[in-house]
N, C-alpha and C positions, 0 to 999 in steps of 0.2 A: 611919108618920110621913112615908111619901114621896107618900102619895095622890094628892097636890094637885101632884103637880109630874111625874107622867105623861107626861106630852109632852116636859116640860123634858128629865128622865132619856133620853126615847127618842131621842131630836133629841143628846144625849150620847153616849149609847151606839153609833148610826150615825156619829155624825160620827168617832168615835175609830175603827170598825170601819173604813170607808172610808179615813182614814189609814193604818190600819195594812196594811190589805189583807190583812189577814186569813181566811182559807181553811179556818181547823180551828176545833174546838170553842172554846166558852165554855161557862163555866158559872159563875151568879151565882144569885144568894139573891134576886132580883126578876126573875121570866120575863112579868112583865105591863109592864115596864115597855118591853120593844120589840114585844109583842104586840099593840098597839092598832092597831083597821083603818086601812088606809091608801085613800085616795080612788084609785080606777080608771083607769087611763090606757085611752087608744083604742087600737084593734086595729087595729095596719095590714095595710092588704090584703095577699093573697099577691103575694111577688116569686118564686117557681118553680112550675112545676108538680108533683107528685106522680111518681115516678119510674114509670115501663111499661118491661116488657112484662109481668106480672104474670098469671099462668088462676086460673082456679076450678074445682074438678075435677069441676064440677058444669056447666062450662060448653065451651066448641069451643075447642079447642087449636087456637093461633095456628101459622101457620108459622114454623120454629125459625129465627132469625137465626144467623148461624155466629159461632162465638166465636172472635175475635184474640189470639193470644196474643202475648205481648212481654216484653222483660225487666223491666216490671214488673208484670209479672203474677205473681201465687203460687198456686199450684193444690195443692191439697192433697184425697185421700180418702178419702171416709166409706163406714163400710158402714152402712145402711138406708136409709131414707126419709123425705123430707122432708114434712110434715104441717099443719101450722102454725107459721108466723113471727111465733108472737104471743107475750108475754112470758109472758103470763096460763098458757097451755097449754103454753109447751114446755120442762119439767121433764120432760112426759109422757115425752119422745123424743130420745136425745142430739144427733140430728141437728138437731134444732130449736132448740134451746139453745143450744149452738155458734153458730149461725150467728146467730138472734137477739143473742145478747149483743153481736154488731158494729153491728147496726141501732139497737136500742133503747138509753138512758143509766138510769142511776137514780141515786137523792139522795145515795146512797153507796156506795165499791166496797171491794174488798179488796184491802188491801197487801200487797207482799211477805213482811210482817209475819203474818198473819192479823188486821190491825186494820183497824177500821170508818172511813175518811176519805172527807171531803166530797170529791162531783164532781158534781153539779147543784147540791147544798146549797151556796150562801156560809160562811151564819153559822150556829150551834145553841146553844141557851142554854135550859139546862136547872135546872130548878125547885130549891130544894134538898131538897125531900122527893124528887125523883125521877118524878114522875107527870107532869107537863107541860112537853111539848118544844116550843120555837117557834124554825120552820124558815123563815130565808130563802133564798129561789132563787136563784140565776144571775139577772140582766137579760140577758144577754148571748147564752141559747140559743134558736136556730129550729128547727120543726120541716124536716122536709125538703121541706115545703112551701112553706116562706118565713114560716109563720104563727109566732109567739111561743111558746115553752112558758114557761106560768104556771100557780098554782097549782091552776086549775079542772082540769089534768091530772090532778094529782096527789088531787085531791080526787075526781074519777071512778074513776081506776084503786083507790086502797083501797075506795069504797065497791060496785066490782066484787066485788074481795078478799072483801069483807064479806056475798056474798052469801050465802045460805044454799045457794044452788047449786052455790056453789065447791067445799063441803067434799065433794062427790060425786069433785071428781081434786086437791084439795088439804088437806092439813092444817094451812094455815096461814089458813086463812077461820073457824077459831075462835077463832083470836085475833085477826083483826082485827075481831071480830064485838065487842070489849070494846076498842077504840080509838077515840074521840072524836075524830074528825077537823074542826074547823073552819076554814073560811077568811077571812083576814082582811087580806088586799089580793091584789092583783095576782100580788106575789114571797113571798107572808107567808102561814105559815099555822102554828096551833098544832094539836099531836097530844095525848092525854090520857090514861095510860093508867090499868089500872084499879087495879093495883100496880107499886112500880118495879120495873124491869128494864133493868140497868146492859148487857146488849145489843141493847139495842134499835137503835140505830144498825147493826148486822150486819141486823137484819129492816130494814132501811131500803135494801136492795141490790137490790130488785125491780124488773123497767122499768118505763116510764112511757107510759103511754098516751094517746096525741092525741086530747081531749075531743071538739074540733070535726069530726073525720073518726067519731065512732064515739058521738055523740049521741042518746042515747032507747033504745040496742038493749038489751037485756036479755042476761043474761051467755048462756044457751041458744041469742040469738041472732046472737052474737060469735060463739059458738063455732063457726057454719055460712057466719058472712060471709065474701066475697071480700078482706076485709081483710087475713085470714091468708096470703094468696100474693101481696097486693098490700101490702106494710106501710109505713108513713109513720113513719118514728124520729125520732131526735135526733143517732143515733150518728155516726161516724166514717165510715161505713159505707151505701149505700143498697142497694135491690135494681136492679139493671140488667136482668137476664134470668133468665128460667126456661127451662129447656131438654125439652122435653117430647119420650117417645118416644112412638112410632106405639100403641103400649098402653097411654099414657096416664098413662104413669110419668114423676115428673120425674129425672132422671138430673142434671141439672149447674145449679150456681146460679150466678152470676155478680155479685160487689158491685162496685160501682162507688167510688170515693171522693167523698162528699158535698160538690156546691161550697157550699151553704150551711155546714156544717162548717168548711169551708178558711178561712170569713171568721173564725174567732176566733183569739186572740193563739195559742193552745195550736197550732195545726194549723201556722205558720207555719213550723216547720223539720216533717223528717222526714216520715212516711208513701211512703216511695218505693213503694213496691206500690199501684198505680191503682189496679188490678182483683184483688178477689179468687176464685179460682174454685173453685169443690167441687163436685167429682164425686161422684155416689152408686156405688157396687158393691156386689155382692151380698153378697160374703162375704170374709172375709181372703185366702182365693186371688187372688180379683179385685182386690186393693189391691195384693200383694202383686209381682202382674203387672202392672200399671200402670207401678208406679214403675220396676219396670227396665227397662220398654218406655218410660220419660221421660217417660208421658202425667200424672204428677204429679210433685210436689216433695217431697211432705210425707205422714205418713198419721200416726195416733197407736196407744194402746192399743187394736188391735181383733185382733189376731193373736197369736199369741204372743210372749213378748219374745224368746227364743232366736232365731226368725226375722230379726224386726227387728234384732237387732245383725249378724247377717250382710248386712245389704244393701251395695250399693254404694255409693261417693260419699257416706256419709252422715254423718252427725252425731248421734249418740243422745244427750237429753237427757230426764234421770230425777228426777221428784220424788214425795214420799211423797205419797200421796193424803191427803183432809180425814176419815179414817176411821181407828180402831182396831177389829184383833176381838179379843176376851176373854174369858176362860175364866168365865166367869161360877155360882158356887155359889146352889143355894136353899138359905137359911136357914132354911126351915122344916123342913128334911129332917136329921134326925142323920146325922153328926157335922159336918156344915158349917156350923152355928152356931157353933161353936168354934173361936177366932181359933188356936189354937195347930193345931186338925188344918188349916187351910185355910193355914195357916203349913208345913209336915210336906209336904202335898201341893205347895206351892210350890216349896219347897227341893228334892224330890228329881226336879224337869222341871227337864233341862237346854235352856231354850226356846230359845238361839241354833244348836242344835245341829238341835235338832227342826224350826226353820224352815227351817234351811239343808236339811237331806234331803227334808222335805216339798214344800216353794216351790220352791224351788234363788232363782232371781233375780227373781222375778216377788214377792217381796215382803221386807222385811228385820224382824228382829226386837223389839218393843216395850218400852221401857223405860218409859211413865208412860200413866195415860190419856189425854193429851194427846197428838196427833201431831207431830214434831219441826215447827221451822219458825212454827209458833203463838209469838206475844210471851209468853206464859204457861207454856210449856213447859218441865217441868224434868222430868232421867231422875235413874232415884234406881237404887241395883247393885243392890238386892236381887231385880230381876225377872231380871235375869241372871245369879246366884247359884245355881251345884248344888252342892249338899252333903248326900251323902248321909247322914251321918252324923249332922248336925245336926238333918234332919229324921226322923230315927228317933227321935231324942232329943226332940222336940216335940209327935212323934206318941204317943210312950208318958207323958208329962205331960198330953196333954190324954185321954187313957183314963184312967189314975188318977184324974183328976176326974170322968171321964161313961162310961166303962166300954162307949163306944161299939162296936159292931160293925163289924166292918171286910170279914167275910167276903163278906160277902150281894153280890148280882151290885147295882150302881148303876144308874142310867140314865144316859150318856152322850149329849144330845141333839146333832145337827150335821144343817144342811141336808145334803142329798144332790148335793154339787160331790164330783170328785173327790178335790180337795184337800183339802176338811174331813176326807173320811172317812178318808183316811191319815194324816191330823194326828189324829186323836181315835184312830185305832188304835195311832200312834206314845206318845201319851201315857198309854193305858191300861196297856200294856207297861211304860213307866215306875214309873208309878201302883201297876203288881202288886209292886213290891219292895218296898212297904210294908204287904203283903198285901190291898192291895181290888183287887175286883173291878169291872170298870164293863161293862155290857152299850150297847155302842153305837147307837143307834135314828139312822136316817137318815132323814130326808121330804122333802117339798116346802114350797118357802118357806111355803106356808101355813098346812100345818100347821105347822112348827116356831112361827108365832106362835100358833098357837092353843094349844099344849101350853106354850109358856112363859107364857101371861096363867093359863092354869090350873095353873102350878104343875107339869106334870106331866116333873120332870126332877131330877135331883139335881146334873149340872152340864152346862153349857149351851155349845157355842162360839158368840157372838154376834158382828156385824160393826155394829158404832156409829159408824154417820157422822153426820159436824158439818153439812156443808156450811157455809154462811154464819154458825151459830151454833154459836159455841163456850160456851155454858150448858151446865155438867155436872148441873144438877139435876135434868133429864128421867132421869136414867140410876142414880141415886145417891140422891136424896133419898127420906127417909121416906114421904112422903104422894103420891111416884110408883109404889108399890108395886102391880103385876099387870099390868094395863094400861096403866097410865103410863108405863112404860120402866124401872122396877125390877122388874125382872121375877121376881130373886132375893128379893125380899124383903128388904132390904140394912135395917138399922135400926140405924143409931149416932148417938146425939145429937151429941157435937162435929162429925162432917162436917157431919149438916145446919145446925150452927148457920155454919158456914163456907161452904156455899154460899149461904146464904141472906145472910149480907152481901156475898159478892160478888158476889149478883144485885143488891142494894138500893144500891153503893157508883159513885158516879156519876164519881168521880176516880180515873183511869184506874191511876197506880200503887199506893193502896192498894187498887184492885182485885187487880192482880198478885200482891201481896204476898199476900194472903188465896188464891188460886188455888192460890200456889205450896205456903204452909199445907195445905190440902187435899188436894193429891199426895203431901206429906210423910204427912201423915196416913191416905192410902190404902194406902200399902206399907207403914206402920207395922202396921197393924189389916191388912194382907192383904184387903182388901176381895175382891178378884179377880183377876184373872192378867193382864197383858197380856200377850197373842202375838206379833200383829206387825200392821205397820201395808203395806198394798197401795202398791203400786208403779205409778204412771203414765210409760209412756214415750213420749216423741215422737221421730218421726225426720224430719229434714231433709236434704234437699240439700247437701250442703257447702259450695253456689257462696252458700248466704243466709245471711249473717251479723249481729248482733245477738241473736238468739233466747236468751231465758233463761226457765227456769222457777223462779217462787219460789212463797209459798205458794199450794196449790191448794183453793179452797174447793170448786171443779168443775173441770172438767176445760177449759171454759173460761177460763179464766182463763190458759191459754197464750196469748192476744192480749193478756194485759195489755201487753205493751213492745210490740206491734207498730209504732206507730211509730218507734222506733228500727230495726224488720229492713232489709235492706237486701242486693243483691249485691252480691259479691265483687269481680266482673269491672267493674266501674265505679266503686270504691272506688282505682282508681291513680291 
């Protein structure tokens, strides 16, 4: 009924958005009605140059400029090495990632929350079937070149995504390979997808790539440009200096605070730290020597934690990483199809106990599959529940129905990390006062996926991280079984009917409410064990104040508050 008044509705719908200044979602039952193209404004010329001093490791390292330090400089280090600054590639490499995410922006970032809110996005206005999203931009972002980001970025960078070349160092170039991306003005573009997926906005947190500096190259040939040590963002952030030694290793990066950035409303208080500077080292000795030689401020999880709370001068702050591992049962293997023995085996690991001698403080013990901190997160007691008693009594009810054998030695599968293998010995130990046996197999990451997609385990310790997506369906659902990410074979109709509405459920709290369903229903039916969730620590200077960590989708995501950090000593 509203066909004929398309324009009317959209010239509505904007004019109410701009009043209200509006910055989060929408969602309405007409996504065509502010989808219609909009006529092209001019490019204005660039007002900055591109930032230098930027090599190519393919090309003659420049003479190193000496770096100034100053009280608002933050020097913090890393150990590895620096590879590519490009959004696309550096997942590869933590060091790349890190430092990227200050350069580059994306449509959407992650809260303290672990929820998906707009930061180059304005507006979103999503379909009510769920499959078509139409996303306006920012007017108001440059690149750091002075040039505009509009939606031709945005429309290169996924149809990079999308190349079939990506999926050779991504796993997300298959799904964007089934996203519909069209452009329809300037700040305006509609995405499509091919079924809904109520997080789709979490995959909308990727950076964005400057069309006009990286025009025509083919992703093979991204991946060799000089672009990667020389990058042109949006961020907060630009590159000011590479520091290159005599062997041709970069050793210190140097960000600069972006003046094109400075000109938007957001930038006008705070960012006292000009420069920011990272030093590479070799190894956790090298970091560890640094900081009390004062030639850093900062260094994060690359040492052990025990170290780091002994430093000087410092400030330890600690949050759960965006991961759970899980004692994960195949259901195709007797007696782990049977809720009551996988209930028996539950009850009688006492898991806070087993984390605390295993970890000690490098990781705390799990109560839901969800990690704390997530908006959807609910702990339910029965993962922290030992009772021995109970589960003898659970154990021997689900025998009288399946006359299961308990004797026979299991398979025990766990990467070959220290830690696992004394968490899987500590739990077999356990395990034997209900008379099973488990024969512990240790490997290497790759074989343990190969032995879990075939099945070849009776119970499995797994580490399932979220990152940016918190979709439990990859890990849980029926029709993810081997390969997919159920690796157990997991097969209950009520879950899947519960994850599957709250993948299709496009309003955010009876999403929740369905999540929290699903948790309830996972410790109900014993689906699997949670262990315990890893521990990210960072350590600071004392003298920098501000610093908080909340949710961690990566490990970057400790700059989300950086502009608020700030010294102490200038704070009187």
């Amino acid at each position: 009924m509203f066909r004929g008044f398309r324009w009317q509705l959209a010239l509505l719908l904007l004019t109410s958005a701009l009043f209200a200044g509006s910055a989060y979602f929408r969602q309405t039952r007409d996504v065509e009605s502010i989808a219609t193209p909009q006529p092209r404004a001019a490019t204005p010329q660039p007002t900055n140059t591109a930032p230098a001093t930027a090599v190519h490791p393919r090309t003659s390292v420049p003479t190193a400029m000496p770096v100034t330090i100053s009280s608002t400089s933050y020097r913090e280090g890393m150990v590895g090495n620096v590879l590519r600054l490009n959004p696309l590639f550096a997942h590869l490499n933590p060091v790349d990632r890190d430092i990227t995410s200050l350069i580059f922006e994306s449509l959407f970032v992650i809260n303290d929350y672990g929820e998906a809110v707009p930061h180059l996005a304005s507006e979103l206005v999503i379909s009510s079937d769920g499959l078509d999203y139409a996303i306006r931009l920012r007017d108001d972002v440059f690149w750091q070149d002075g040039l505009p980001l509009t939606a031709d970025d945005v429309l290169f960078t996924t149809a990079l995504m999308s190349d079939a070349d990506y999926a050779t160092v991504s796993a997300a170039a298959a799904f964007w390979r089934t996203v519909e991306v069209q452009l329809l003005g300037d700040h305006l573009l509609r995405m499509r997808l091919a079924q809904p997926l109520s997080s789709f906005p979490h995959l909308l947190t990727f950076g964005i790539l400057p069309e006009h500096a990286l025009r025509g190259l083919s992703l093979d040939e991204l991946a060799q440009h000089p672009f990667n040590l020389s990058p042109i963002g949006s961020g907060a952030y630009q590159l000011g200096h590479l520091h290159v030694t005599a062997e041709g290793q970069i050793d210190t990066v140097l960000l600069a605070l972006s003046p094109i950035f400075q000109r938007r409303s957001q930038a006008q208080s705070g960012y006292h730290f000009k420069e920011l500077i990272f030093r590479m080292v070799p190894d956790s000795a090298a970091a560890i020597a640094a900081y009390i030689a004062k030639e850093i401020d900062a260094l994060a999880t690359i040492v052990p934690r025990e170290q780091l709370l002994t430093l000087p001068e410092a400030n330890v702050y600690t949050q759960v990483e965006s991961a759970v591992t899980m004692l994960i049962f195949n259901w195709q293997e007797s007696p782990f199809a049977e809720r009551r023995m996988r209930e028996a085996l539950s009850l009688s690991l006492d898991v806070p106990t087993l984390i605390a001698q295993t970890l000690g403080s490098d990781a705390t013990y799990a109560d839901s599959p969800y990690p704390p901190g997530f908006s959807a997160y609910l702990p339910h007691p029965d993962w922290t529940r030992y009772d021995l008693a109970q589960a003898q009594a659970a154990q021997a009810a689900a025998q009288a129905d399946a006359s299961a054998a308990t004797a026979q030695p299991f398979i025990l599968l766990v990467q070959d990390r220290p830690e696992h293998i004394s968490l899987a010995q500590a739990i077999s130990v356990q395990w034997a006062q209900l008379g099973f046996r488990f024969e512990i197999v240790a490997v290497d990451a790759q074989q343990v996926q190969e032995r879990l997609t075939a099945g070849q385990f009776a119970a499995a310790i797994v580490e399932q991280r979220f990152g940016d997506n918190p979709d439990l369906f990859r890990f849980w659902h029926t029709a993810q079984q081997g390969d997919g990410g159920n690796y157990g074979g997991v097969s209950e109709h009520a879950l899947d009917e519960l994850l599957e509405s709250a993948r299709s459920e496009i309003f955010g709290m009876r999403r929740a409410e369905q999540l929290r369903a699903f948790q309830a229903a996972f410790a109900e039916q014993t689906i699997a064990i949670p262990l315990y969730y890893p521990l990210y620590t960072f350590v600071a200077r004392d003298s920098i104040e501000g610093m908080q960590l909340g949710y961690l989708s990566s490990p970057a995501d400790r700059f989300r508050g950086i502009q608020s950090w700030t010294v102490a000593a200038l704070t009187s």
